[in-house]
C-alpha positions in Angstrom: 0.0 0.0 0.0 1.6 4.0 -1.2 2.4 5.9 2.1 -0.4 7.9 0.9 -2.9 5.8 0.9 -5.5 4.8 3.8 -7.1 1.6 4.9 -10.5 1.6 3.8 -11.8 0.2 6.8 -9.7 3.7 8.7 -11.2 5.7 6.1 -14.7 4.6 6.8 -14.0 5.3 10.4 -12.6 1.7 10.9 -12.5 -0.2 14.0 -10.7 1.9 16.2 -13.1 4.8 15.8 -15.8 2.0 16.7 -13.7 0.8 20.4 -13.2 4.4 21.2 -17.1 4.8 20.9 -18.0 1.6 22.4 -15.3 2.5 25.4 -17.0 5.4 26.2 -20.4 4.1 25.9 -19.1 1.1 28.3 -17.4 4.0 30.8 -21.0 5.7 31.2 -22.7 2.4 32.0 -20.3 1.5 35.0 -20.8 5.4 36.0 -24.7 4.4 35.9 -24.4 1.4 38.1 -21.6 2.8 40.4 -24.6 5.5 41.1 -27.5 2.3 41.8 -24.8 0.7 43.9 -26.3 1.4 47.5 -22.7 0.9 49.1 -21.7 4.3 47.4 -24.1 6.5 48.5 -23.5 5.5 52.2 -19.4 5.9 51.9 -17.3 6.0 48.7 -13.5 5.3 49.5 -14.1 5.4 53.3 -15.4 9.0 52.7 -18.6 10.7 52.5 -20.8 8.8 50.5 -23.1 10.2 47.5 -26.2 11.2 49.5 -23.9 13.0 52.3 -22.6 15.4 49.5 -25.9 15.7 47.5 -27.2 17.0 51.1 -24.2 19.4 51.6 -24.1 20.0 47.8 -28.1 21.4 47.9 -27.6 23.1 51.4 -24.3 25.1 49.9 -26.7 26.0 47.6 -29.6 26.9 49.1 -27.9 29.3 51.3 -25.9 30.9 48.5 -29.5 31.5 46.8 -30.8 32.6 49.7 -28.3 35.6 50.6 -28.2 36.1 46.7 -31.9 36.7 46.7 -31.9 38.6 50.4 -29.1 41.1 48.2 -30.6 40.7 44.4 -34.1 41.6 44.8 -34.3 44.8 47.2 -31.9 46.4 44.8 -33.6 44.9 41.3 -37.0 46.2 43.0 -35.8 49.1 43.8 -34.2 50.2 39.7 -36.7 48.9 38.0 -39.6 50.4 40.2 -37.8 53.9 40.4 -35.8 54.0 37.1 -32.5 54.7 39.0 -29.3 53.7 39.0 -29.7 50.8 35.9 -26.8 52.4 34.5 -24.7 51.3 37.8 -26.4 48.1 38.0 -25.5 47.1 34.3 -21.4 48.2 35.1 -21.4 46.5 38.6 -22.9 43.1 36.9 -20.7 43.3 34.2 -17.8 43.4 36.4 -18.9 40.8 38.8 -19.2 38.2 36.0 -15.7 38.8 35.3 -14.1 37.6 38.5 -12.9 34.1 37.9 -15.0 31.7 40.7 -12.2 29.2 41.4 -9.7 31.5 42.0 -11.2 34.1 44.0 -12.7 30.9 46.3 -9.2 29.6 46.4 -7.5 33.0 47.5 -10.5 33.6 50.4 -9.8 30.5 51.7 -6.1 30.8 51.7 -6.7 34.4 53.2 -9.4 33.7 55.6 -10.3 29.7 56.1 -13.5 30.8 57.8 -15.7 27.5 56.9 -18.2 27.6 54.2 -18.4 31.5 54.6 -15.7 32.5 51.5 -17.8 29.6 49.4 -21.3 31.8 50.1 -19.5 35.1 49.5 -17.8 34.0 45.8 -21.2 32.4 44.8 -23.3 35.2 45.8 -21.0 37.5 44.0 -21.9 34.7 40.8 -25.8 34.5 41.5 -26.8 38.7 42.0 -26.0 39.4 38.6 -29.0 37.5 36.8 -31.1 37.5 39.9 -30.6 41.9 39.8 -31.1 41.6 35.9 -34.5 39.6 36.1 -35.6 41.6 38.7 -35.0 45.2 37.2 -36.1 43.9 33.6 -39.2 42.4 34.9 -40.2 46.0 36.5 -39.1 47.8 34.0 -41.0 46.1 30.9 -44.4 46.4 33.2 -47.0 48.9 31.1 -46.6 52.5 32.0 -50.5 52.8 31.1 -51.2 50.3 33.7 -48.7 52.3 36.5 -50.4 55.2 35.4 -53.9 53.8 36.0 -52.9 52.1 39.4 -51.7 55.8 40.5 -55.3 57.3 39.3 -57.2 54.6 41.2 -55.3 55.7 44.8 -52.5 53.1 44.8 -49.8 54.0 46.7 -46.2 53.4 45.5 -46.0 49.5 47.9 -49.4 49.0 46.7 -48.4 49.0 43.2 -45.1 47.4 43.6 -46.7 44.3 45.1 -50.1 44.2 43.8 -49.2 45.1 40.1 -45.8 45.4 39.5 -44.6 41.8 40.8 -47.2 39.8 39.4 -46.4 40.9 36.0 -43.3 40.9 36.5 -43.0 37.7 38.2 -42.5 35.3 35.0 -38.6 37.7 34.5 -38.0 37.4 38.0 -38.1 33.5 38.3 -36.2 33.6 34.6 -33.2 35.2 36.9 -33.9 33.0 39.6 -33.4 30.4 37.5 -29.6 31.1 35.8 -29.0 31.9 39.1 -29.8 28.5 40.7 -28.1 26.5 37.5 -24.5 29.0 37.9 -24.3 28.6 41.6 -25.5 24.1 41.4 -22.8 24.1 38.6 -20.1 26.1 40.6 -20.4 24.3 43.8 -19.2 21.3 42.4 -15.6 23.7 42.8 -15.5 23.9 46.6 -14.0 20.3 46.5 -11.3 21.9 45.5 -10.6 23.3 48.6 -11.6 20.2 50.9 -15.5 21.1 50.8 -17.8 18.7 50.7 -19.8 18.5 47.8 -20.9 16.6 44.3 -17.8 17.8 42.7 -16.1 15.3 45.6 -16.4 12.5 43.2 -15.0 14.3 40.2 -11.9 15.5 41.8 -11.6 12.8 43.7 -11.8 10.1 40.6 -9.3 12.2 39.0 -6.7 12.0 41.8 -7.2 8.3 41.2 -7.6 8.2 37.9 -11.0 6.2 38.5 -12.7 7.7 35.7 -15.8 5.4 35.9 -16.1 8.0 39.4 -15.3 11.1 37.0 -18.1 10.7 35.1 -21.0 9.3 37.7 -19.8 12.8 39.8 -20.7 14.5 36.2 -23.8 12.5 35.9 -24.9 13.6 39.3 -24.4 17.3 39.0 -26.0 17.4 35.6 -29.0 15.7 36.8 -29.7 17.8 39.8 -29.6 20.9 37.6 -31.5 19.4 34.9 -34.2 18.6 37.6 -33.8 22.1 39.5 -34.3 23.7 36.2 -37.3 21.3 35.5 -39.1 22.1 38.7 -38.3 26.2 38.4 -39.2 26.4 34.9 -42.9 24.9 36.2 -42.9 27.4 38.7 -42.0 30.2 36.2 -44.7 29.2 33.9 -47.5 28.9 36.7 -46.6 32.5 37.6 -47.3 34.5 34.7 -51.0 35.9 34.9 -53.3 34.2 33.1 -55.1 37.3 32.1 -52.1 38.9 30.4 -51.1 35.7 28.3 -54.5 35.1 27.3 -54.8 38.9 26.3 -51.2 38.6 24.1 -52.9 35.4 22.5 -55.9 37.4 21.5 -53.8 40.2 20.6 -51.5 37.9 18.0 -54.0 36.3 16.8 -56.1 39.4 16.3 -52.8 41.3 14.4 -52.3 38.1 12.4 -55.3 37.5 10.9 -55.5 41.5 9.9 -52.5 40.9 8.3 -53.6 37.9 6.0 -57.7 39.4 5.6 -57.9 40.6 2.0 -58.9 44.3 1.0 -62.2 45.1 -0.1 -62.1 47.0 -3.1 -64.9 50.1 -2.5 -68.2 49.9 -3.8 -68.7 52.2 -6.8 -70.5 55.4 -6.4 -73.9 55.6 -8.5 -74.1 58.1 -11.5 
C-alpha cells in the first residue's frame, strides 16, 4: 500500500473509531451502576458517600440563593420600580461576571479559612447578577398605562409594587432565579477543590485516582440535579405568569395576524 494511501476500513471510520465509541459508551454504564450501587451512597472510599454530599451540595446552595436573593431583589426592586441607578447596576454586573469563581474561592480560603463563609460570598458574588437583571427587567418592561392607571385609582407606590408590578413581573424574575440556581448548582461542584464537601467530591476525587468510571457518575450527578432544578423552576416560572395577560397577548396575535392575511375590499362604486 503507497504511504499515501489509507485503509478503507480507517477511512470509513474503521475499528478503532468503533472501540473508542463503544469505550465510552461502556465507561458511562459502570458510572450508571456505580450510582445504583447502595454501598456508594452511604461511603465511597471510606469518605462521604453520594447522598452526604448531595445533602451538603443542595444546602451550599440553598444558602448561596438565599443571601443572593436577600441582596438581588431589594436592589432589582428598587431600579426597576424607580428607574434609577440601571446604569450602575449594568457596570457593577458586568464586572462581577468577570471575577474568575475558582480563583477568588481559592484566595479567600487561603486568606481567611473561615468554613463555608468564603464559598457563600464568591457564589453570591456569581448569583446577584441574573437574579438583579431579572428583577429590574421584569419591572421595568411592566406597562406604563397600567402604572399610570394604578396611581389614578389611589394606589400607593408598595401597593403598586406588590399588587401590580410583581405579578407581572413575576415570570422575568423567576427567569433570573433560574440562571441563578443553575450557575451557583454548577459552581459548587468547585469547593471540592478546597476540601468542601460537595458533588464535585467525586470528580476531583476520581481524578486524583484516575478512576474515571467515578469522573463521570460525579458529572452525571451534577447534571442531573440541575437538569431537575431547572425542570421544577421552569414549572414554577410558567404557573406564575397571569393568566389574564397571556390570554390577552394570545388574542392580541392572533387578532394582528389575521388582519394581516384578511384581503382588502375593493370600494363599492359610487352611482351616477
Amino acid at each position: 500500500m503507497a504511504g499515501g494511501d489509507l485503509d478503507p476500513a480507517q477511512a470509513a471510520g474503521g475499528p478503532g473509531r468503533r472501540d473508542r465509541g463503544a469505550g465510552r459508551l461502556m465507561l458511562f454504564v459502570q458510572a450508571v451502576q456505580w450510582i445504583l450501587d447502595p454501598a456508594n451512597w452511604a461511603s465511597v472510599n471510606f469518605g462521604p458517600g453520594i447522598l452526604d454530599a448531595l445533602g451538603a451540595h443542595l444546602l451550599l446552595t440553598g444558602l448561596s440563593v438565599l443571601v443572593v436573593a436577600l441582596v438581588a431583589l431589594p436592589i432589582g426592586l428598587y431600579i426597576g420600580h424607580t428607574g434609577r441607578g440601571t446604569r450602575y447596576a449594568v457596570v457593577v454586573a458586568n464586572v462581577v461576571r468577570a471575577f474568575p469563581t475558582l480563583g477568588l474561592l481559592a484566595l479567600l480560603f487561603i486568606a481567611f479559612t473561615l468554613g463555608i463563609g468564603p464559598a457563600v460570598f464568591v457564589f453570591v458574588l456569581l448569583g446577584v447578577p441574573p437574579l438583579l437583571a431579572g428583577a429590574y427587567s421584569g419591572l421595568a418592561a411592566v406597562d406604563r398605562q397600567t402604572i399610570d392607571a394604578a396611581r389614578a385609582m389611589g394606589f400607593t407606590e408598595w401597593q403598586i409594587l406588590l399588587r401590580v408590578e410583581l405579578p407581572l413581573a413575576a415570570p422575568l424574575i423567576l427567569g433570573g432565579l433560574r440562571s441563578t440556581v443553575l450557575q451557583i448548582i454548577a459552581s459548587v461542584t468547585l469547593v471540592s477543590q478546597v476540601g468542601l464537601v460537595s458533588l464535585g467530591l467525586f470528580i476531583i476525587g476520581g481524578q486524583a485516582s484516575r478512576d474515571y468510571v467515578q469522573v463521570v457518575a460525579g458529572s452525571i450527578l451534577v447534571t442531573v440535579l440541575a437538569l431537575l432544578v431547572d425542570g421544577i423552576l421552569a414549572v414554577v416560572e410558567r404557573a406564575a405568569a397571569p393568566r389574564g395577560v397571556s390570554r390577552g397577548a394570545e388574542r392580541t396575535t392572533a387578532r394582528s395576524r389575521r388582519s394581516r392575511v384578511a384581503p382588502t375590499r375593493a370600494p363599492a362604486p359610487e352611482g351616477n
